[in-house]
ChimeraX commands (.cxc) that place a marker at each C-alpha (Angstrom):
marker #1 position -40.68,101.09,-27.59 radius 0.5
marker #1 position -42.49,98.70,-25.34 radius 0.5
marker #1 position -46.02,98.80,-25.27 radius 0.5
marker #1 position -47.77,100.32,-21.54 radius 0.5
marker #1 position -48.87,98.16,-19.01 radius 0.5
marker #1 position -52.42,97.12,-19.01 radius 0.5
marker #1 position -54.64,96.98,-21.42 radius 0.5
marker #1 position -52.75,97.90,-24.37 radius 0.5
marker #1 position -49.92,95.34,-23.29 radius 0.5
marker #1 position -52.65,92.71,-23.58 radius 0.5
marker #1 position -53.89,93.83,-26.66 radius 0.5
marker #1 position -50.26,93.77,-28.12 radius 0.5
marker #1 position -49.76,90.67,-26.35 radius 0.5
marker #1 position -53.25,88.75,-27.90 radius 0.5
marker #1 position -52.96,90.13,-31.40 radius 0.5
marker #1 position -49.02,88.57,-31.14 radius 0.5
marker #1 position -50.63,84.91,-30.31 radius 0.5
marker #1 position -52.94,85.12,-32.28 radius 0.5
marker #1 position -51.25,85.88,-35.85 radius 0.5
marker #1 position -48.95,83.06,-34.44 radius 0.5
marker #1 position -51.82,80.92,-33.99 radius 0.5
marker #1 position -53.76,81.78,-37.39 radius 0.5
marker #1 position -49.76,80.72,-39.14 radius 0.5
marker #1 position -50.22,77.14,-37.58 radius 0.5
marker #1 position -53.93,76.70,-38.75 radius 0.5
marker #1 position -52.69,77.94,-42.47 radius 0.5
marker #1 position -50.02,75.15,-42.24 radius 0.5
marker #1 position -52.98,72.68,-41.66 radius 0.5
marker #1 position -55.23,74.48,-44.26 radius 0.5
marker #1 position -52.04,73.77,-46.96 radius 0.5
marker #1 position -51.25,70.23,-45.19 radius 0.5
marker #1 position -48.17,70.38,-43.85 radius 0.5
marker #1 position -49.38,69.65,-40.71 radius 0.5
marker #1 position -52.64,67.57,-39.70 radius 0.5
marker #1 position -54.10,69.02,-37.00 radius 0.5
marker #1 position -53.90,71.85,-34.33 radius 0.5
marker #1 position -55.58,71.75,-30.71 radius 0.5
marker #1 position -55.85,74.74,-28.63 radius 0.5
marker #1 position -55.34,75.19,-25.03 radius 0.5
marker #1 position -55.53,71.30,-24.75 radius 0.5
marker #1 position -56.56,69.73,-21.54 radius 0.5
marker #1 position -54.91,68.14,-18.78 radius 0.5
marker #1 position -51.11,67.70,-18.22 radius 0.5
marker #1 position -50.77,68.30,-21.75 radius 0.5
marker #1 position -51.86,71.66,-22.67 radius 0.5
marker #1 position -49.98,72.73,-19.39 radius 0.5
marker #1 position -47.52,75.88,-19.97 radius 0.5
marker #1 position -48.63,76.05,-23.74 radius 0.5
marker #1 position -50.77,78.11,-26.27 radius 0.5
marker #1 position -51.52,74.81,-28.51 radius 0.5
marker #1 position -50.61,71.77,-29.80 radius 0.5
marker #1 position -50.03,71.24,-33.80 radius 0.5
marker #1 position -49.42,67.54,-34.95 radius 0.5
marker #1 position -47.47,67.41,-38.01 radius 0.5
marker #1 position -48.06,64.82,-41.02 radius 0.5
marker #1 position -45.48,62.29,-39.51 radius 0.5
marker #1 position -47.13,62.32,-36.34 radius 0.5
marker #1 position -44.62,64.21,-34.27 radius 0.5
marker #1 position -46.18,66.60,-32.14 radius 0.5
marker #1 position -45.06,70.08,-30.99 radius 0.5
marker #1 position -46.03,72.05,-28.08 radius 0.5
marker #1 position -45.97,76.33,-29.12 radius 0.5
marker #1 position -45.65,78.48,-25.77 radius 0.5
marker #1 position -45.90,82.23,-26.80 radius 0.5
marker #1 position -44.68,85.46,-24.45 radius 0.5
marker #1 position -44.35,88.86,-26.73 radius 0.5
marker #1 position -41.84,90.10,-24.58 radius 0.5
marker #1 position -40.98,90.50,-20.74 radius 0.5
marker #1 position -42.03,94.18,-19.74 radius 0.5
marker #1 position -39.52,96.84,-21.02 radius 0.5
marker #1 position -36.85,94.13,-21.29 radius 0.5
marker #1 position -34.86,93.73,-24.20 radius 0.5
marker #1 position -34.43,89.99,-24.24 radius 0.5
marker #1 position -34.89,87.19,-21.76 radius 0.5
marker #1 position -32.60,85.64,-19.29 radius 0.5
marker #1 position -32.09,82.28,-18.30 radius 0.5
marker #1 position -33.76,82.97,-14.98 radius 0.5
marker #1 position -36.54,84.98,-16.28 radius 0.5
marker #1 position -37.80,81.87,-18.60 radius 0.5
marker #1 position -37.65,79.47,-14.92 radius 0.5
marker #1 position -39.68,82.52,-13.25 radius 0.5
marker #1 position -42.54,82.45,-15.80 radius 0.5
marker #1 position -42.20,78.94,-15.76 radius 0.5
marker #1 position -41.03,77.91,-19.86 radius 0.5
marker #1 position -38.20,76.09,-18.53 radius 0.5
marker #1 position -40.64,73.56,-16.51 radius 0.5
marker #1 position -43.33,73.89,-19.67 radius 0.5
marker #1 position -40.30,72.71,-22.36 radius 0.5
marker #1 position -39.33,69.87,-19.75 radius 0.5
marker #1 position -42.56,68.70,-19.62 radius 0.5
marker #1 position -43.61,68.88,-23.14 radius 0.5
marker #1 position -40.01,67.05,-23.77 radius 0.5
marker #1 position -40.94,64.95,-21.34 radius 0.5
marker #1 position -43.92,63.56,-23.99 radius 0.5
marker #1 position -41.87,63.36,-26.51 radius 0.5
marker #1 position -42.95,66.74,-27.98 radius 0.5
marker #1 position -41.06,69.51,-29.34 radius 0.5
marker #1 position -41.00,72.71,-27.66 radius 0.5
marker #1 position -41.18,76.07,-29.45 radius 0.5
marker #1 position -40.75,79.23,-27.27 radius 0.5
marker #1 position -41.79,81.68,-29.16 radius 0.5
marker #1 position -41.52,85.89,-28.38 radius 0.5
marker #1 position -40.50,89.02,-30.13 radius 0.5
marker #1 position -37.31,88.92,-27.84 radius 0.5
marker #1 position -34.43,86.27,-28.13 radius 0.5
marker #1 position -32.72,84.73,-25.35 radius 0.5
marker #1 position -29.32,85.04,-25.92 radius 0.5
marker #1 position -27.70,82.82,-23.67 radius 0.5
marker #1 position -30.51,79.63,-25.07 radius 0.5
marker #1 position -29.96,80.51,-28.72 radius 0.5
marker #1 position -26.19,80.19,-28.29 radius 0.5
marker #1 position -26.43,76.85,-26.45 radius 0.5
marker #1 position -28.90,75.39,-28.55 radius 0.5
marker #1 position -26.55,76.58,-31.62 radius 0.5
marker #1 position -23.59,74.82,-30.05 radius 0.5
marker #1 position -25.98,71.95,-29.75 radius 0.5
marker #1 position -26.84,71.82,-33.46 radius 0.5
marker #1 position -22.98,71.89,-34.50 radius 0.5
marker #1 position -21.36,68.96,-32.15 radius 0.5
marker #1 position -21.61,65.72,-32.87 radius 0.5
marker #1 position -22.76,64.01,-29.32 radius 0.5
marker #1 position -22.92,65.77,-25.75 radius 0.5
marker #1 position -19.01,64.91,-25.25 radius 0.5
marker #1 position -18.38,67.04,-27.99 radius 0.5
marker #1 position -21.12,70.12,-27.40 radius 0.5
marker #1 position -19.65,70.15,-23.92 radius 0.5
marker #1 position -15.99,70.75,-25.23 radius 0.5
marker #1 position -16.73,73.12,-26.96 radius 0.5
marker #1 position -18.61,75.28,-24.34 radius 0.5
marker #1 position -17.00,78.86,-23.81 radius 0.5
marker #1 position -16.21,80.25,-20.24 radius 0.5
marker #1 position -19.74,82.60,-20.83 radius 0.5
marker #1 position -21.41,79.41,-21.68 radius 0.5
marker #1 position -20.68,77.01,-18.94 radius 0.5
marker #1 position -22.79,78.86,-16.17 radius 0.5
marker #1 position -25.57,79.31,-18.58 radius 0.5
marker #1 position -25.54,75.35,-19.61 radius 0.5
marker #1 position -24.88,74.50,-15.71 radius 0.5
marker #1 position -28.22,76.37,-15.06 radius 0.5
marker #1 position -30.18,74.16,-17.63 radius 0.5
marker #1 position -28.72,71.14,-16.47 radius 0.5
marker #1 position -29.63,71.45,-13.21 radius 0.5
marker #1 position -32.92,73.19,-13.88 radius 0.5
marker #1 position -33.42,69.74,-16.10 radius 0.5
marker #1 position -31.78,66.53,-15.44 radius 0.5
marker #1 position -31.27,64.36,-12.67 radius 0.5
marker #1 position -27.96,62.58,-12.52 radius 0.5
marker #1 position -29.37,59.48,-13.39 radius 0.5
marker #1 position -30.58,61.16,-16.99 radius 0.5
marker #1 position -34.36,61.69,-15.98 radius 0.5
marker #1 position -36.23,64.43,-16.07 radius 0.5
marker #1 position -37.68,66.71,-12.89 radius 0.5
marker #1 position -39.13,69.48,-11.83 radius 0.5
marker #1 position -36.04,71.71,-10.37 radius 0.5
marker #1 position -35.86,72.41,-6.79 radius 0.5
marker #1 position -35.34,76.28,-5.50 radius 0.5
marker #1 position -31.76,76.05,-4.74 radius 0.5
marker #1 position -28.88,74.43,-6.84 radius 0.5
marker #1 position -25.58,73.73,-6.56 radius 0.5
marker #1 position -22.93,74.28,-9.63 radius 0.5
marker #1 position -21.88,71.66,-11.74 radius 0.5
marker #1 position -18.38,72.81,-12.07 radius 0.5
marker link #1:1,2 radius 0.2
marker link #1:2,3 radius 0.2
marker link #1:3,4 radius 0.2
marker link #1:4,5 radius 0.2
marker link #1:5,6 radius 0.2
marker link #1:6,7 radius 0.2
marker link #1:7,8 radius 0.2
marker link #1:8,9 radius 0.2
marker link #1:9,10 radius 0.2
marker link #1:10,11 radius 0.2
marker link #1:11,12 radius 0.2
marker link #1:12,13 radius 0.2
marker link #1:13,14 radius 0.2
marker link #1:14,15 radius 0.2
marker link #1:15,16 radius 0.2
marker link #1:16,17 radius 0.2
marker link #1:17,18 radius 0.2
marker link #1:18,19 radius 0.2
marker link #1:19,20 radius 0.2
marker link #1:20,21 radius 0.2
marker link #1:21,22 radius 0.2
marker link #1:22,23 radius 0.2
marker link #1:23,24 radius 0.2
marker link #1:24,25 radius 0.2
marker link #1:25,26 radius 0.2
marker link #1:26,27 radius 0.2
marker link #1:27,28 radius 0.2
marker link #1:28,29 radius 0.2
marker link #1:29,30 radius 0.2
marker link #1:30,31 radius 0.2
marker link #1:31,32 radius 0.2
marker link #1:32,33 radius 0.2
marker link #1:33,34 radius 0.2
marker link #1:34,35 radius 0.2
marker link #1:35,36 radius 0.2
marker link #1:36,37 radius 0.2
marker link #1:37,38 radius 0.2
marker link #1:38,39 radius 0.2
marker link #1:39,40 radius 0.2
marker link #1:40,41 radius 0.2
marker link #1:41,42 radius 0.2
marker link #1:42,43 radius 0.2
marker link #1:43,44 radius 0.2
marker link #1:44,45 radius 0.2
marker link #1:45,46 radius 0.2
marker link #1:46,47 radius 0.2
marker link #1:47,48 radius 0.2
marker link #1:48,49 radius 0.2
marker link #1:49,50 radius 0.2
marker link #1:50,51 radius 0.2
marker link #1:51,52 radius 0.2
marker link #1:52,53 radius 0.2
marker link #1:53,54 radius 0.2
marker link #1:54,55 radius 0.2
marker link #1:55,56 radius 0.2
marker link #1:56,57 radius 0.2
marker link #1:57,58 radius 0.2
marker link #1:58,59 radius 0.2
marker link #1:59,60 radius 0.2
marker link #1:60,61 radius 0.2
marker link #1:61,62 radius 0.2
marker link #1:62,63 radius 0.2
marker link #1:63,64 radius 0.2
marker link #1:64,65 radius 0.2
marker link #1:65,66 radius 0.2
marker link #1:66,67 radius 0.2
marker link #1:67,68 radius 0.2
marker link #1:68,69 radius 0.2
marker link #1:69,70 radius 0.2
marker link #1:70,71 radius 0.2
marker link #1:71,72 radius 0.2
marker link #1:72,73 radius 0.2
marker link #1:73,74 radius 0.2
marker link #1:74,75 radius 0.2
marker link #1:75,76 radius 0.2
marker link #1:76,77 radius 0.2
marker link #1:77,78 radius 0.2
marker link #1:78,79 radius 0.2
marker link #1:79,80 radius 0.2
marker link #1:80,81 radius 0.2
marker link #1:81,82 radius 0.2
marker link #1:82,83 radius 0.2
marker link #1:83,84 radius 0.2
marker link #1:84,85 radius 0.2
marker link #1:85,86 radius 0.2
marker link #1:86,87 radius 0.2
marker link #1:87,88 radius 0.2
marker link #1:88,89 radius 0.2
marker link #1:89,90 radius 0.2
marker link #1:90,91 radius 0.2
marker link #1:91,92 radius 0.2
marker link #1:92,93 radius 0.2
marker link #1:93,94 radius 0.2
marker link #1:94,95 radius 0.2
marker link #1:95,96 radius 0.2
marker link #1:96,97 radius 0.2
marker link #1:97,98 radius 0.2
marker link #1:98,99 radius 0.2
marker link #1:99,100 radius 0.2
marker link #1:100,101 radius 0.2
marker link #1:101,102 radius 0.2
marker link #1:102,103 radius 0.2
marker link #1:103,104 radius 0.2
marker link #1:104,105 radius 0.2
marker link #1:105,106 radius 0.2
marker link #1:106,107 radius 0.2
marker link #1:107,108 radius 0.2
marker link #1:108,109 radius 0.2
marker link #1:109,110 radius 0.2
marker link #1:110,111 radius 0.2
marker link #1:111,112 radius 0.2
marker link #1:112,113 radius 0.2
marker link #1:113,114 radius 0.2
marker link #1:114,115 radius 0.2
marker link #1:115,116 radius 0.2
marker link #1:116,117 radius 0.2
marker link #1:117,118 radius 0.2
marker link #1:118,119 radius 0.2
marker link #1:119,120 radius 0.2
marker link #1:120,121 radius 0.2
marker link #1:121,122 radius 0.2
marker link #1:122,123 radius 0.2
marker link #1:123,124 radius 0.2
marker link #1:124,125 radius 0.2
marker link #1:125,126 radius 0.2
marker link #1:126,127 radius 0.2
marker link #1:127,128 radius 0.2
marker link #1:128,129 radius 0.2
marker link #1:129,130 radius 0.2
marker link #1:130,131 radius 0.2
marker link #1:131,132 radius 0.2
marker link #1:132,133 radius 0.2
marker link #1:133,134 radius 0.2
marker link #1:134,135 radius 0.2
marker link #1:135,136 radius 0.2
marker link #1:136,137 radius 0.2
marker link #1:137,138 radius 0.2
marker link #1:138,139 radius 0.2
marker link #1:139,140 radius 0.2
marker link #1:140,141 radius 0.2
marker link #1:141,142 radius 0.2
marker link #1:142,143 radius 0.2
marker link #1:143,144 radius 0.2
marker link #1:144,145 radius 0.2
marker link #1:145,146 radius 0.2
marker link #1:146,147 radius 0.2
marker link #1:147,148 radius 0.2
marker link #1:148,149 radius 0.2
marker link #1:149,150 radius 0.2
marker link #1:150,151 radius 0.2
marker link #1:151,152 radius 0.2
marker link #1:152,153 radius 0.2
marker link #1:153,154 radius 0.2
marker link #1:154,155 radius 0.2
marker link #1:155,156 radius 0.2
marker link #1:156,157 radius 0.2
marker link #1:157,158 radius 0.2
marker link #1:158,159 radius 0.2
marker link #1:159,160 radius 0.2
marker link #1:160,161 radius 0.2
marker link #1:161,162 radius 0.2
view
């Protein structure tokens, strides 16, 4: 059951980030990680909850959403509407990793970013890409890259890759 809208959903929603927050600082407290810097300013505590630095210096960027109303998990197009899509790019885009974190799983991400994990270079991932997964890794793509391999904000209308 999803919790009412409101209050309560902000008090669900809080105590969530928080306890996820309080995990990170333990992780410093037993040093595997050095620091932790919350709500960071300027362009790069933008989109994100905080900031933990880990003990060989890489840095990753934690953006936290319980859940998505009475929805059971979140869409492709629901993570571009509340804007994690541009948040990961950007963080990326520093050379940070990106954690979404929420009580619901995005299908359609976890199975790409499986795929990912299991090929051996892009060639290969995109190969390997099932009918069901081709729209889904079209709509990152565009949301993501520019032809030439950059990075950029996506504009409101795209065409499909395929």
């Amino acid at each position: 059951m999803s919790p009412r809208s409101g209050g309560e959903a902000d008090r669900f929603g809080n105590r969530y980030e928080g306890r996820w927050t309080v995990g990170k600082f333990l992780e410093v407290l037993a040093g595997r990680a050095q620091s932790i810097v919350l709500e960071e300013r300027g362009e790069g505590g933008a989109g994100v909850e905080f900031t933990v630095v880990r003990n060989n210096g890489q840095e990753e960027s934690h953006q936290l959403k319980r859940q998505r109303g009475s929805s059971n998990s979140w869409s492709l197009r629901n993570l571009a509407k509340e804007g994690v899509l541009d948040s990961a790019a950007a963080q990326v885009g520093r050379g940070r990793r990106f954690f979404f974190v929420s009580l619901l799983p995005c299908r359609a991400l976890n199975e790409l970013a499986d795929q990912a994990r299991r090929s051996d270079n892009l060639q290969v991932f995109i190969d390997g890409l099932t009918k069901k997964q081709t729209p889904d890794f079209n709509y990152l793509a565009y949301q993501w890259v520019l032809p030439t391999g950059g990075l950029r904000r996506p504009p409101e209308r795209r065409r499909p890759l395929a």
